[in-house]
C-alpha positions as CSV (number, residue, x, y, z in Angstrom):
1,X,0.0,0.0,0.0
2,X,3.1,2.1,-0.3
3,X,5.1,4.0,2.0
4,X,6.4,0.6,3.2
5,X,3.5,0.0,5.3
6,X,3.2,-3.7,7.2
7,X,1.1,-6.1,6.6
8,X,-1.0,-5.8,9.2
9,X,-1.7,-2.8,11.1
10,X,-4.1,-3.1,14.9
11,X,-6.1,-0.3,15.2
12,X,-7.2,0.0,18.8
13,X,-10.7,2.0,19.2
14,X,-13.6,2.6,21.4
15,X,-15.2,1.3,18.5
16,X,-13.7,-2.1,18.2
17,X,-10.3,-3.6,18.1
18,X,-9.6,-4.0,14.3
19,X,-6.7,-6.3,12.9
20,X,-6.5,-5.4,9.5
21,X,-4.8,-7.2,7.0
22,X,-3.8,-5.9,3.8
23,X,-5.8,-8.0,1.2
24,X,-4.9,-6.8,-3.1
25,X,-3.6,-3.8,-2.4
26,X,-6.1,-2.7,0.7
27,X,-6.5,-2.9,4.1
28,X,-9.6,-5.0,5.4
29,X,-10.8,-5.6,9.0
30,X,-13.5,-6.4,11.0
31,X,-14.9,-5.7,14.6
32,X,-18.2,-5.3,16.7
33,X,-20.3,-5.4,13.5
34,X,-18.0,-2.9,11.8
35,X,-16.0,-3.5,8.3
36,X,-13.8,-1.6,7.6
37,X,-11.7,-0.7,4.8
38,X,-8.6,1.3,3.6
39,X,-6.9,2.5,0.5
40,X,-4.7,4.2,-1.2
41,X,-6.4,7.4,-2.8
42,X,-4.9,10.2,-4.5
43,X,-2.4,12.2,-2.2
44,X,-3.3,9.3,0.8
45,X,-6.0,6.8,1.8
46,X,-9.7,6.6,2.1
47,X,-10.8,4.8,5.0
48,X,-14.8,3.4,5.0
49,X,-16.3,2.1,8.1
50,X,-20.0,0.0,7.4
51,X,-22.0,-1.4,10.0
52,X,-23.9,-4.6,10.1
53,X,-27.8,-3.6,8.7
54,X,-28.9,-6.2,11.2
55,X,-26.6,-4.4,14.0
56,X,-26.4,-1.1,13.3
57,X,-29.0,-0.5,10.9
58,X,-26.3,0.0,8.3
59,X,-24.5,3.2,9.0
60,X,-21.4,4.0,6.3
61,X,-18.8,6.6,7.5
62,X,-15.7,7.5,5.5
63,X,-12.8,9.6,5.7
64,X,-9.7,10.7,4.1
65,X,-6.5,10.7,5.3
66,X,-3.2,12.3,4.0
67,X,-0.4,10.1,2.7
68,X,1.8,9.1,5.7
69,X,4.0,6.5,7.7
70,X,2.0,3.9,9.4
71,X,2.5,5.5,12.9
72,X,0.3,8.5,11.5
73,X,-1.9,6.4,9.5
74,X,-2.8,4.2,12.8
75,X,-2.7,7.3,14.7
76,X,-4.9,8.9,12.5
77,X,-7.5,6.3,11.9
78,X,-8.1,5.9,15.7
79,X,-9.3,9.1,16.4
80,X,-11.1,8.9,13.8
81,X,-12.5,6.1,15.1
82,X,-13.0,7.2,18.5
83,X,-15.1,10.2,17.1
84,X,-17.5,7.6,15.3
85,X,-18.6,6.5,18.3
86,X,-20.9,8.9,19.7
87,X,-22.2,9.2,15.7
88,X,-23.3,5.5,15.5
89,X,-22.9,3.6,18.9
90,X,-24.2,5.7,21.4
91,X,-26.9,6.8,19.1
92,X,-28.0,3.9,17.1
93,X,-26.8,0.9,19.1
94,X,-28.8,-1.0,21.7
95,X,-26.9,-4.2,21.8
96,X,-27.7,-5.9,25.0
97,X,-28.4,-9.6,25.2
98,X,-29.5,-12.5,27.7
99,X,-28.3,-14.9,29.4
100,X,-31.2,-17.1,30.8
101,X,-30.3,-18.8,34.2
102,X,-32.2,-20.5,36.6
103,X,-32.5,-17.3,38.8
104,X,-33.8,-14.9,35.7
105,X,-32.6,-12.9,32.9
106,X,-28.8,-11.4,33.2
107,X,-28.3,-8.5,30.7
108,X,-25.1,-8.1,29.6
109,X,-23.2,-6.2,26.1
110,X,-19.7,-7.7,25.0
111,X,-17.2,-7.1,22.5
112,X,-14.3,-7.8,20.9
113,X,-15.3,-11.5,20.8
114,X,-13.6,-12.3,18.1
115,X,-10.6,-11.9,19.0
116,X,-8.7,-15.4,20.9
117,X,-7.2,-13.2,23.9
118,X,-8.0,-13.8,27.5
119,X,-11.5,-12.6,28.3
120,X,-12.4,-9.7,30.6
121,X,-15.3,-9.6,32.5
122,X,-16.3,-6.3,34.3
123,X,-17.9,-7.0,37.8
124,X,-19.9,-3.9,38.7
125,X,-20.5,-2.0,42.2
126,X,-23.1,-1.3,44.5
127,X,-24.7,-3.7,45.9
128,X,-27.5,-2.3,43.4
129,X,-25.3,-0.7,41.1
130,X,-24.9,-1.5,36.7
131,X,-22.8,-2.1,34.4
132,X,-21.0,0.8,32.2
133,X,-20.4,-1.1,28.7
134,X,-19.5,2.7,27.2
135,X,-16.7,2.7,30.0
136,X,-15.8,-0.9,29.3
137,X,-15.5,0.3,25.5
138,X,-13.1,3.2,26.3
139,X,-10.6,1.0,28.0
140,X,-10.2,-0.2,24.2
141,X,-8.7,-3.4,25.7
142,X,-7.6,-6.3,22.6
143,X,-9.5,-8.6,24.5
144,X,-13.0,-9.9,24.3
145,X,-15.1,-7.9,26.9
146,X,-18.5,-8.7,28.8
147,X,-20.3,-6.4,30.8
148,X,-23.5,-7.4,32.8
149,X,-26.0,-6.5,35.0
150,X,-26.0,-8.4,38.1
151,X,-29.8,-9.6,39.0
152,X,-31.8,-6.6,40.3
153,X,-29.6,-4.3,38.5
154,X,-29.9,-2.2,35.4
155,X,-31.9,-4.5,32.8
156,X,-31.5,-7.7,34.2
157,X,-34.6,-9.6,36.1
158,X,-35.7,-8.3,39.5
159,X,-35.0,-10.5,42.3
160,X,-37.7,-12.8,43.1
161,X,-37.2,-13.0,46.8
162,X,-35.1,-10.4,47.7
163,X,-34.7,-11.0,51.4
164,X,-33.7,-14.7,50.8
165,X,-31.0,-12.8,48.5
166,X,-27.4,-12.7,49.4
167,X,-23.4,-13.1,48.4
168,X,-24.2,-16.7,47.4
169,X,-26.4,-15.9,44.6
170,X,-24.3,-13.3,43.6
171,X,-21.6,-15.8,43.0
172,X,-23.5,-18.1,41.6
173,X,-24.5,-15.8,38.8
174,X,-21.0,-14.5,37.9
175,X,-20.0,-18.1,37.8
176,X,-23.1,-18.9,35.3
177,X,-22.0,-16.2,33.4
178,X,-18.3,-17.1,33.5
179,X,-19.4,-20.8,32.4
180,X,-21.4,-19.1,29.6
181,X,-18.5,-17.2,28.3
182,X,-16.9,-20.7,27.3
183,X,-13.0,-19.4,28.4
184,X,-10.9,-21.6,30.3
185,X,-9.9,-18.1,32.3
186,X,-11.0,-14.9,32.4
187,X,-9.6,-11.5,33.6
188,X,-11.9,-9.8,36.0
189,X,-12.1,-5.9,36.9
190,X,-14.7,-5.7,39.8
191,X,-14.8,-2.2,41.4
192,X,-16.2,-1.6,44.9
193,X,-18.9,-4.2,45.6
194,X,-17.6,-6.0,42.2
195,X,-14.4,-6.2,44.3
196,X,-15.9,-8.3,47.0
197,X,-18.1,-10.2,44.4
198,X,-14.9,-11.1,42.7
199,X,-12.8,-11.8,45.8
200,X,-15.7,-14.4,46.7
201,X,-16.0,-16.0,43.4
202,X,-12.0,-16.4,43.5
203,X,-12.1,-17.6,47.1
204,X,-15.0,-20.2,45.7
205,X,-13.6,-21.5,43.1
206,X,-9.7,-21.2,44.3
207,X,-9.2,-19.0,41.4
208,X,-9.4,-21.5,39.1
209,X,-11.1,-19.9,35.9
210,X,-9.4,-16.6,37.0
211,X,-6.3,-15.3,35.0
212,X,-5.8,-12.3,36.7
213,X,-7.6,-9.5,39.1
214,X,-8.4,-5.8,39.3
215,X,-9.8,-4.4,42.2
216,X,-10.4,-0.9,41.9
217,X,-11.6,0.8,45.5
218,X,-12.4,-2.7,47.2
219,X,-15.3,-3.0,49.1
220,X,-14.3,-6.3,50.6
221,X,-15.8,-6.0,54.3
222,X,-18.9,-4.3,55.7
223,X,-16.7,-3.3,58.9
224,X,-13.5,-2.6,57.6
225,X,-16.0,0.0,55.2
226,X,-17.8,1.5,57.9
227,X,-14.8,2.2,59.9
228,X,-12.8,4.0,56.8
229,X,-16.1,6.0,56.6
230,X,-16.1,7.2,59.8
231,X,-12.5,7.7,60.1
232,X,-12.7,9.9,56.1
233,X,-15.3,12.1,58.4
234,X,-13.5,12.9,61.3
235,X,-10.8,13.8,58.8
236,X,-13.2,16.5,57.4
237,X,-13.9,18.2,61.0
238,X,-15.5,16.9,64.2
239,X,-18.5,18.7,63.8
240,X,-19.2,16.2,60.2
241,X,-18.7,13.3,62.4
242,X,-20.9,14.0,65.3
243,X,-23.5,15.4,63.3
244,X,-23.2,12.1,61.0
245,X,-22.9,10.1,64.1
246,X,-26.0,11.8,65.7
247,X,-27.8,11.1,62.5
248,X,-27.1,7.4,62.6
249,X,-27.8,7.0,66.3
250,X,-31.4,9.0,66.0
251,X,-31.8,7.3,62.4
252,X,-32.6,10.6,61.4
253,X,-32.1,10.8,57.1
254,X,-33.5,14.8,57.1
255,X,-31.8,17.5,55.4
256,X,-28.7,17.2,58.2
257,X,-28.1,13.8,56.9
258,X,-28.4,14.8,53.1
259,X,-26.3,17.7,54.1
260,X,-23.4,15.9,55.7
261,X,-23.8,13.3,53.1
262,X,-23.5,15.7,50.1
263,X,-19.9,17.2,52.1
264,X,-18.6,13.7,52.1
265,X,-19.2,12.5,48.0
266,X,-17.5,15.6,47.0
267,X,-14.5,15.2,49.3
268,X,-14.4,10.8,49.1
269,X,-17.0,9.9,46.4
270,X,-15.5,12.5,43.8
271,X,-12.9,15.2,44.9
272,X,-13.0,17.5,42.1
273,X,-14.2,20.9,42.3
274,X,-16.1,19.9,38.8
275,X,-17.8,17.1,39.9
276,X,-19.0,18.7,43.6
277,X,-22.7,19.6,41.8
278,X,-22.9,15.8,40.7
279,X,-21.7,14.8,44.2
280,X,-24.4,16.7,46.0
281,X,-26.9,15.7,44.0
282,X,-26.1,11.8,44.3
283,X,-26.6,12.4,48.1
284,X,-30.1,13.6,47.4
285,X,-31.0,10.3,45.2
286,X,-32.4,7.1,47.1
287,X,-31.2,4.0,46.9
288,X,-32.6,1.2,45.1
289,X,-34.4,-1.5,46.8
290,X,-31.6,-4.3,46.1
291,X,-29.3,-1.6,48.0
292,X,-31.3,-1.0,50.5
293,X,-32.2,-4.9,51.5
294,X,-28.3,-5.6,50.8
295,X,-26.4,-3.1,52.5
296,X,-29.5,-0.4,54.6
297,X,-30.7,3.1,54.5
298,X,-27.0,4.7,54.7
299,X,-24.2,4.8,53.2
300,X,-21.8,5.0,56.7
301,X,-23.1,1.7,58.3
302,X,-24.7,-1.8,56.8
303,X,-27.8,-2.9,58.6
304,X,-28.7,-4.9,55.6
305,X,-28.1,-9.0,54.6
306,X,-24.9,-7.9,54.0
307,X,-24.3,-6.7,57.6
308,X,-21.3,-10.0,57.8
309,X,-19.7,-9.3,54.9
310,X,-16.4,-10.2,54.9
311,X,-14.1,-11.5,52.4
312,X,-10.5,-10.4,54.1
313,X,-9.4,-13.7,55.3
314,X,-9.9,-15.4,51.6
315,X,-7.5,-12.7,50.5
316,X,-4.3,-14.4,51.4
317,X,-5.6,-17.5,48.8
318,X,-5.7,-15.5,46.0
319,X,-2.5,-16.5,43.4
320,X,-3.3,-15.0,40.7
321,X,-1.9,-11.4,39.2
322,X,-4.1,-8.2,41.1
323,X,-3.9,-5.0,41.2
324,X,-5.9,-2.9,43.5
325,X,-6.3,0.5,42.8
326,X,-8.1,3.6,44.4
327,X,-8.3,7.4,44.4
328,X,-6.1,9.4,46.9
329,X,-9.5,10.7,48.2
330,X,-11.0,7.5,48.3
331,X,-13.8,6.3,50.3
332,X,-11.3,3.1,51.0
333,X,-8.0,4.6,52.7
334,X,-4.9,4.0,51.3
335,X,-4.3,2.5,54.4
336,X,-6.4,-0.1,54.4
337,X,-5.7,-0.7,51.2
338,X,-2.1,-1.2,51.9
339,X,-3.1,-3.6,54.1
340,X,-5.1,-5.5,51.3
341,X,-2.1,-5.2,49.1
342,X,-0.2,-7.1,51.9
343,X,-2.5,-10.0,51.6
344,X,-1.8,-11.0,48.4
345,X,1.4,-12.1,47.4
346,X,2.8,-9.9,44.4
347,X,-0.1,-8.0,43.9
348,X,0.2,-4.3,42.5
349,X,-0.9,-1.1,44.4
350,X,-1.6,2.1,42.3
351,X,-2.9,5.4,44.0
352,X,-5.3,7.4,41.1
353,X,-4.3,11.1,41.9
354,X,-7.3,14.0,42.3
355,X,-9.7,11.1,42.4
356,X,-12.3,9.8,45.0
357,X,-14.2,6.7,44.9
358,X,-15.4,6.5,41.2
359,X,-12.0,6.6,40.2
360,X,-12.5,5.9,36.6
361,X,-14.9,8.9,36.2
362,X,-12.8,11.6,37.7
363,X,-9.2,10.4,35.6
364,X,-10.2,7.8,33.2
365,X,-6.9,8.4,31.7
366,X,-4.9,7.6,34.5
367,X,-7.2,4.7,35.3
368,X,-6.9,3.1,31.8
369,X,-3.3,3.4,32.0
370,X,-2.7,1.8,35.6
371,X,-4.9,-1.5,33.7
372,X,-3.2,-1.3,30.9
373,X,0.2,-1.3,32.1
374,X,-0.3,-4.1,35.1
375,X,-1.8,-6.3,32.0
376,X,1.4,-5.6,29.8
377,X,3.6,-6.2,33.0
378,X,2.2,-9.6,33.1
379,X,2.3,-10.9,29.5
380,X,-1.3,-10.1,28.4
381,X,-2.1,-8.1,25.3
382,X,-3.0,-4.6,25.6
């Protein structure tokens, strides 16, 4: 295709991962329902991307690009990618599916699943929470990737008997899923509540589907959580901690409790200045019912099913690659997290800077690039 280009060329997008191969004087590839093409035009190349009619009702996008090395090219065509995505995914696309288990419906989106690399599955938080397949996209990862909805949660089933509910089940659905994947291992990135629910599954199963571990802002224990909570207020003044503790004690949720909740997401939840309005306002949203059954009214203290929770002692099993991660204004102290770090042997520790607890909304950059280099570091593809 002149220029010298290679054969082959990957092309990593929130699009897709494309491997494109240069077929009679072109470049062809294929990913998440996307073909796409590119050649030599006059002065450079003319790349086409056309979706799937069943897919993505057929959307065509095309672009030209200046004659160049194959640094640029790639360079070039990724961004251009990138900026398709909003244009046809996010607009066009609804591509959840179903896995039907014994319990319900689990809704999940995947991609990349062509590719023959080690699976990752994305474990979300809460308990109550969803999964984020757009973030799960960005991380542009050259691995198949599965997002779902753990029962209750975003469009999978509602649990039938939610007071009968508990870590268990949660288990047993992320190993039906696993199982449904069809991969001897998978990778796992649970954050918060996914933490736990992955340290559990691990901990079940003595890591034996599991190829590696990410554990962004563990929630692995309902006491351990409780006690960072309390200890992130009194950081913030006495009067926050009293009036929280007052709160608590009276099981008082009024406009003090709001109040003092509102203070604490926008100094552990987020720490931004930009992201205070969003911060305050997530203190004034309720919590869903799988939430409050799990966990209780509060975010401070768990009064729920999940009032035991603790999966520290299993820690010291786990021997496979993990990396913990959290914000330096996290919810979950860096101390504490040290002292997770410390439980498993060779496991990686990164500190997200300016970030709270939803680390991967406040520096998704920084975030992508701890996961990407602790995968590289241990022989996966990135």
């Amino acid at each position: 295709m002149g220029m010298n280009l290679p054969d082959t060329i990957t092309l990593r997008s929130i699009l897709g991962i494309f491997r494109m191969e240069s077929h009679d004087g072109e470049y062809r590839g294929r990913s998440n329902g996307f073909s796409l093409t590119i050649r030599p035009s006059d002065g450079g190349y003319t790349a086409e991307a056309v979706s799937d009619r069943d897919g993505w009702g057929a959307a065509a996008k095309t672009v030209e690009i200046p004659f160049t090395d194959a640094d640029s090219l790639t360079a070039s065509m990724e961004i251009w990618l990138d900026g398709l995505c909003p244009q046809v995914v996010e607009e066009y696309a609804d591509d959840v599916r179903y896995l039907e288990t014994v319990r319900g419906k689990v809704a999940y989106y995947s991609y990349n699943t062509d590719l023959d690399t080690v699976p990752v599955v994305f474990v979300h938080g809460g308990p109550g929470g969803e999964c984020n397949p757009v973030k799960a996209r960005r991380l542009k990862l050259a691995h198949p990737v599965y997002a779902y909805d753990q029962m209750g949660c975003g469009r999978s089933d509602p649990i039938k008997d939610l007071d009968s509910w508990g870590l268990d089940d949660y288990v047993a659905e992320l190993s039906d899923f696993i199982d449904h994947i069809g991969s001897d291992k998978v990778i796992l990135i649970g954050a918060s509540w996914g933490a736990g629910l992955s340290v559990a599954y691990a901990e079940s199963t003595g890591c034996s589907k599991i190829a590696a571990m990410v554990l962004p802002s563990p929630f692995v224990s309902s006491r351990r959580w409780a006690d960072d909570q309390m200890k992130n207020l009194k950081a913030m003044s006495d009067g926050m901690y009293e009036g929280m503790r007052r709160c608590i004690r009276d099981n008082d949720l009024g406009p003090e409790f709001k109040r003092i909740m509102g203070e604490y997401y926008a100094r552990y939840l987020f720490c931004r200045e930009c992201f205070r309005d969003i911060a305050i306002a997530n203190a004034e949203e309720p919590f869903s019912d799988v939430f409050l059954t799990l966990w209780g009214p509060n975010d401070m203290v768990c009064t729920g099913t999940l009032k035991d929770f603790d999966v520290v002692p299993g820690m010291k099993d786990i021997s496979v690659p993990t990396l913990f991660m959290c914000g330096d204004s996290d919810e979950v102290t860096v101390e504490t997290m040290l002292e997770y770090r410390g439980l498993v042997k060779g496991s990686r520790f990164a500190v997200i800077p300016y970030a709270g607890h939803v680390t991967a909304m406040e520096q998704f950059d920084l975030y992508r690039e701890s996961i990407v280099a602790f995968l590289r570091e241990n022989g996966f593809d990135v």
